[in-house]
C-alpha positions in Angstrom: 60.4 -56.1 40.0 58.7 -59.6 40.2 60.7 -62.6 38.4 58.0 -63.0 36.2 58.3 -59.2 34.6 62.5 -59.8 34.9 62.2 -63.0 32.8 59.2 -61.4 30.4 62.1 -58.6 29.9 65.0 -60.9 29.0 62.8 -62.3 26.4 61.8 -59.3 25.2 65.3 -58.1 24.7 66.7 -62.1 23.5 63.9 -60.6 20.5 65.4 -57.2 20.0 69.0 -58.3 19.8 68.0 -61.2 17.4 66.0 -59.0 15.0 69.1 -56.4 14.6 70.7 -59.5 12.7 71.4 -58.8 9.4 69.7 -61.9 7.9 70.8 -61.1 3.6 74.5 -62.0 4.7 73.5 -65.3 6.5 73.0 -68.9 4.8 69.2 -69.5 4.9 69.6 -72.7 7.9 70.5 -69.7 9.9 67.8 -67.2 8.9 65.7 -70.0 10.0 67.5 -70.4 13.4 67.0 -67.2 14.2 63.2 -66.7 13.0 62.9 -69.9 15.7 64.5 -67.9 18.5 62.7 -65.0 18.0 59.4 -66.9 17.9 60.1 -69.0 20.7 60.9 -65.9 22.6 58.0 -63.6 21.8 55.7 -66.7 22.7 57.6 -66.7 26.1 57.3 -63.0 26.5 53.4 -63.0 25.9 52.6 -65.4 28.5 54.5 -63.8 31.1 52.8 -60.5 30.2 49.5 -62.1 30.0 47.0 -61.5 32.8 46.9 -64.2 35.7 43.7 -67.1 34.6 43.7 -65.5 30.5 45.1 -68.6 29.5 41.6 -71.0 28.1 44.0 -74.2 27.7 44.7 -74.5 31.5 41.1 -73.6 32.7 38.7 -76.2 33.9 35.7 -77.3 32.4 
């Protein structure tokens, strides 16, 4: 497995885990917390699953 796919599949499973929360017992600061991390890692896991030169912002004029 490349690192790229081993480090798309930690993030993918950082989401999983964060989403099995249950989020009604927590105080809302943490709900939020937690609706960062999963975003942050679902970002993270799209561009390393993203095909190689599919990213516009880092192509050249």
């Amino acid at each position: 497995m490349l690192r790229t796919e081993a480090i798309a599949k930690a993030f993918e499973a950082i989401c999983e885990e964060a989403e099995l929360i249950d989020r009604e017992t927590l105080p809302d600061s943490v709900k939020n917390r937690i609706s960062t991390i999963i975003s942050i890692a679902r970002h993270q896991n799209d561009i390393r699953n993203a095909p190689k030169g599919s990213c516009e912002a880092h192509q050249t004029p």
